[in-house]
C-alpha positions in Angstrom: 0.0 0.0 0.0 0.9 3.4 -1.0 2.4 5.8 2.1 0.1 8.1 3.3 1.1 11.9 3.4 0.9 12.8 7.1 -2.2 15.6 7.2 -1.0 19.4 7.6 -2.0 20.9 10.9 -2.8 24.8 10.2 0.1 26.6 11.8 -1.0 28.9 14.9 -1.2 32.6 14.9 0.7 34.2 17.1 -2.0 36.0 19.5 -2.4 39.8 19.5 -0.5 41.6 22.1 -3.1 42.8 24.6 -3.2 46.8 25.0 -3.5 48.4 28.9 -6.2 50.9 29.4 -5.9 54.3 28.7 -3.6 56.4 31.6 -1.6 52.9 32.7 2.2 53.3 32.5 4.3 50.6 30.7 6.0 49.6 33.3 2.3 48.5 35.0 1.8 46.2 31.8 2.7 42.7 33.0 0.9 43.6 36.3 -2.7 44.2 34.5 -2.1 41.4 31.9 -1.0 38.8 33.7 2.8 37.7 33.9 5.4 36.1 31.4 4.3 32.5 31.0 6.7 30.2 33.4 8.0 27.0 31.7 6.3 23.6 32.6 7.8 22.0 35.5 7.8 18.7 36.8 4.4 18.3 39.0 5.1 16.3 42.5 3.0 14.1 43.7 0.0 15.6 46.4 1.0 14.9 49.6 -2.6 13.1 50.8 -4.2 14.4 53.8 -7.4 14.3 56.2 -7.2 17.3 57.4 -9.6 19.0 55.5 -12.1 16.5 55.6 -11.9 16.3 59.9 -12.2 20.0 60.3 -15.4 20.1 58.3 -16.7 17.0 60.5 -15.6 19.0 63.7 -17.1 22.5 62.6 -20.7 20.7 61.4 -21.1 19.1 64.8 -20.7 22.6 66.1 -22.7 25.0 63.4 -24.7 22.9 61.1 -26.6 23.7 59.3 -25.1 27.3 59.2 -21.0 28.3 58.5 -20.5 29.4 61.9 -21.9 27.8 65.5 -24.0 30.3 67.5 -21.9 32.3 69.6 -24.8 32.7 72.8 -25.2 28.7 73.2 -21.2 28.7 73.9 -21.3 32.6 76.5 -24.8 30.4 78.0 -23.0 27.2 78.5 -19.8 28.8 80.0 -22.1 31.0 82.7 -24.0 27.8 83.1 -21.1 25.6 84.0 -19.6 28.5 86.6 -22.7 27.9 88.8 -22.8 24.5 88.7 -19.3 24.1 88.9 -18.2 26.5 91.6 -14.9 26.0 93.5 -15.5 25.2 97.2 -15.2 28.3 99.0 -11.6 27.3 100.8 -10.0 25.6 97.5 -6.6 27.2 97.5 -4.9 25.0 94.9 -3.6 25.6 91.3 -3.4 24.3 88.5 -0.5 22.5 86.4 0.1 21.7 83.2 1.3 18.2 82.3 0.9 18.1 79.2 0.4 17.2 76.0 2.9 20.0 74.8 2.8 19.1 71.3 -0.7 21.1 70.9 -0.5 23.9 69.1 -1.9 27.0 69.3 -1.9 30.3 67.9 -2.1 34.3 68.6 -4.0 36.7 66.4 -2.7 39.9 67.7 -0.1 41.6 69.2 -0.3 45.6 70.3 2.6 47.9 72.7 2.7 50.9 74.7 3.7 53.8 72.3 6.3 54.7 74.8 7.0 51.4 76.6 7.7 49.5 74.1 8.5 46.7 76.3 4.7 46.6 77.8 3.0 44.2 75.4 -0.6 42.4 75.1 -1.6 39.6 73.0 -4.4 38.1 72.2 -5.2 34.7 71.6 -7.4 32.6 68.9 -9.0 30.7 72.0 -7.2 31.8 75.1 -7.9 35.6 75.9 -5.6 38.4 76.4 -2.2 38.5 77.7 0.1 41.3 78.9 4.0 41.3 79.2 5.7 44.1 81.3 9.0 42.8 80.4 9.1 42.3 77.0 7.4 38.6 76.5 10.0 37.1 79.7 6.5 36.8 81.9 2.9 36.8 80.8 -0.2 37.1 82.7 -3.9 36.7 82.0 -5.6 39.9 82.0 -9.0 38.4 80.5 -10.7 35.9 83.3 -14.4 37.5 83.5 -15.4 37.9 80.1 -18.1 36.2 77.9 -16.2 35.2 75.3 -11.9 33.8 74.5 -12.3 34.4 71.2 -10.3 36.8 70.2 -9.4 39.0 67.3 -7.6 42.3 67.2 -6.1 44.5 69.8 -5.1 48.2 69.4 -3.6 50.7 72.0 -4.9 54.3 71.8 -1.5 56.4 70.6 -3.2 59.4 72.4 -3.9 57.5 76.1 -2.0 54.2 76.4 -4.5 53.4 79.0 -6.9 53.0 76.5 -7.1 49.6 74.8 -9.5 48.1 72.3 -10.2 44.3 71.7 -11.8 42.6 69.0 -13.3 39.2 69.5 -13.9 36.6 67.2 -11.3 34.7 65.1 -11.2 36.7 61.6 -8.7 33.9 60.1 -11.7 32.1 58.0 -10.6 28.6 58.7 -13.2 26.0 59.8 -11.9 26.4 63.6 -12.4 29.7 63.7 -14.8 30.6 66.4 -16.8 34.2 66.6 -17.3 36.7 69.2 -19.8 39.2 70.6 -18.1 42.5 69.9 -15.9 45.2 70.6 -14.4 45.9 74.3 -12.5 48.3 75.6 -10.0 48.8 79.0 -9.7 52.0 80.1 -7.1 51.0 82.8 -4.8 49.3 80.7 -6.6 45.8 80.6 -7.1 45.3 84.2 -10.6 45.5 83.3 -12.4 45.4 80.3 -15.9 46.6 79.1 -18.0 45.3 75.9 -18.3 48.3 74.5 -20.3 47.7 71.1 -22.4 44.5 70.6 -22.2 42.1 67.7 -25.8 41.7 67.5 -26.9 44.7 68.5 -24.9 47.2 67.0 -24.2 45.0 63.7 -20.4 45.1 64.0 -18.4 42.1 62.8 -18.4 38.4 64.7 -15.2 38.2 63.8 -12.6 41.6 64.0 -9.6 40.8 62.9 -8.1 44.9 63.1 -8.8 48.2 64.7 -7.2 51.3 63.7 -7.2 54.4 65.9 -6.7 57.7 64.1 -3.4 59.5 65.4 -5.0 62.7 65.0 -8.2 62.2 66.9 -8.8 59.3 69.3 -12.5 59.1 68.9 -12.3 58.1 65.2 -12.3 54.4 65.0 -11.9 52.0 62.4 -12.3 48.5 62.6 -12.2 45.3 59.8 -13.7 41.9 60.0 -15.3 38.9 58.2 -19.1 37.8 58.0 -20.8 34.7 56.6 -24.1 36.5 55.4 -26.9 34.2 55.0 -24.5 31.6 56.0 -24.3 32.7 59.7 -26.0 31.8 62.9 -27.8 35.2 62.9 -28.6 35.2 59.2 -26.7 39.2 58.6 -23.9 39.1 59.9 -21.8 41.0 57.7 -18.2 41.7 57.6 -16.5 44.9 56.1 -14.9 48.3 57.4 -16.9 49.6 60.1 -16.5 53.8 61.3 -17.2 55.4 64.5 -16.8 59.0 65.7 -17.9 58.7 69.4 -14.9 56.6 70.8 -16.8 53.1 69.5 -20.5 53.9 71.6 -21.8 53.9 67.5 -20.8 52.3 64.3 -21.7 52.9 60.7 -20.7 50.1 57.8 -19.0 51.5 54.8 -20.6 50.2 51.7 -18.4 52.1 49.0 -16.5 49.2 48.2 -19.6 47.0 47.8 -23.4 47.2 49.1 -22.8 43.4 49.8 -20.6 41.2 52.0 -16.8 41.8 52.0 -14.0 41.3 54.4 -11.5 43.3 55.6 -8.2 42.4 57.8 -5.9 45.4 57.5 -6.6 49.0 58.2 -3.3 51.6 59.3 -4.3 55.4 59.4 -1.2 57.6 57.9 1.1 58.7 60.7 1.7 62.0 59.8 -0.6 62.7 57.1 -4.0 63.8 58.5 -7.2 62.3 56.9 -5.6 59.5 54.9 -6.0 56.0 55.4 -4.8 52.4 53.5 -7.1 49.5 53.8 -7.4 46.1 52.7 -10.4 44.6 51.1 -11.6 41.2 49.9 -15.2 40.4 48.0 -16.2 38.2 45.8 -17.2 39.8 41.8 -16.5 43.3 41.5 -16.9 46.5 43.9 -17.5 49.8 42.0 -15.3 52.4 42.5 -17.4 55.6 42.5 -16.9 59.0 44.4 -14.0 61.0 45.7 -14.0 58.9 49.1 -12.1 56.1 47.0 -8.9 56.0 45.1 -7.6 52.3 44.1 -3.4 52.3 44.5 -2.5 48.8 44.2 -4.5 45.8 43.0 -4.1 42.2 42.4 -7.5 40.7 42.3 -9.0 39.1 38.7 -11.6 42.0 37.9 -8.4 44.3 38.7 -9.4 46.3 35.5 -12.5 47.0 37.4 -10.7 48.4 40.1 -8.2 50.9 38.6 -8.4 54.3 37.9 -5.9 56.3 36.1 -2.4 57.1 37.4 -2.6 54.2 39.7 0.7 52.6 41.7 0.0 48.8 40.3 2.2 45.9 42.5 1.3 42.1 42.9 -0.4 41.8 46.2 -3.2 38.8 44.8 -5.7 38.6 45.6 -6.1 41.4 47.2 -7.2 44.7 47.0 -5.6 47.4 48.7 -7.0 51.1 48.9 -6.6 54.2 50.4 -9.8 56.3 51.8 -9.3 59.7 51.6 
């Protein structure tokens, strides 16, 4: 039999080069396009695990139907259990650890004195607060009485060091992460504390992972946190950058980034530079970028076209979205 002629393939086009929108530099190209291809390398094998699979188990035992387990059963339970598990009136004894010590655990926050450094609290996932007079050589519980261990952000007022602001509620979106009820606040340098704005009353965020205090005037607060929505306990609890002008007594949600559910997890006011302030956002589809209030300066997220407005400072911080409220 005759030799067949192997079939042409049609030879590829070389794509067209993708233009940037009108006012992006250049040098901002391969940000807003996407990189330089990398070459194929050799794909290891997945390391297997359960992990995943267990937490689920362990958070649906606790919250299902819902993302998050109803943080009132737990504050109920815990003032339930004081009373019926008092301490005789003469018990003088203390406790021990023996172990395991191969348990981890983890902090969320850190904060310092402005001018003692060394002065330090910390706050744990599940443990409470902690303060250090020494620089971390000795801690000591300075959280015994409250509702709730869970916590989420500290911040020291720059103005009054006496002042200190705690966020519960673990903002770190993994299936262990347990909410809170709110905002406190110590005005005797966390000897004791105060809940100072509700969860479900004033709608702040279950789960705070950062307060900001504005240098230049101690009664503007800013705080960022997480939500589940529908998906929650409560059914609107929604996470986002919250403001206050009154020192935290009342709180308004800022919906210029979107009318829905976003997070936030960073928010630093400018040090020397009165009025300006850089936050980070994440959402889900897109968040319109209307109004003098909002100027985007760096993105990373997929819509990033979206985002960007003309004479923008474009880096890689994927996937998200950082911006500065003026």
């Amino acid at each position: 039999m005759p030799n067949k002629k192997p079939a042409k393939t049609a030879a590829r086009k070389p794509a067209r080069p993708r233009r940037p929108p009108a006012g992006v530099a250049k040098d901002d190209v391969e940000v807003l396009l996407g990189p330089v291809p990398r070459t194929r390398q050799k794909v290891q094998a997945a390391r297997l695990t359960s992990h995943k699979a267990r937490s689920r188990w362990f958070r649906t035992r606790a919250a299902w139907p819902v993302r998050e387990a109803p943080v009132h059963k737990l504050v109920t339970e815990r003032l339930r259990v004081e009373k019926a598990l008092a301490a005789p009136p003469n018990f003088t004894a203390r406790w021990e650890c023996v172990g395991p010590t191969n348990i981890g655990g983890r902090l969320t926050c850190l904060a310092y004195h402005p001018k003692h450094p060394e002065r330090i609290w910390a706050g744990a996932a599940g443990g409470g607060v902690w303060q250090s007079k020494d620089g971390g050589q000795n801690w000591a519980s300075c959280w015994n009485d409250q509702d709730i261990l869970n916590i989420g952000s500290l911040a020291v007022d720059p103005r009054n060091a006496d002042t200190i602001y705690c966020g519960t509620g673990e903002a770190n979106l993994s299936l262990d992460s347990y909410p809170g009820v709110g905002l406190y606040n110590s005005k005797d340098a966390g000897r004791s504390w105060q809940l100072l704005a509700s969860a479900e009353r004033s709608g702040v965020p279950s789960g705070i992972g950062v307060i900001a205090i504005d240098p230049f005037n101690s009664k503007h607060l800013l705080i960022g946190g997480v939500g589940y929505a529908e998906v929650s306990f409560a059914g609107n609890s929604f996470g986002g950058i919250y403001a206050s002008f009154d020192s935290g007594v009342s709180w308004e949600r800022l919906t210029f980034i979107s009318t829905e559910n976003y997070w936030c997890h960073s928010i630093v006011f400018h040090p020397t530079k009165k009025g300006t302030v850089f936050a980070t956002s994440l959402n889900k589809g897109r968040a319109a970028a209307s109004g003098a209030r909002l100027t985007v300066v760096r993105s990373g997220n997929n819509s990033r076209r979206d985002y960007l407005q003309p004479h923008s400072l474009v880096a890689r911080v994927s996937p998200l979205v950082v911006q500065r409220l003026k």
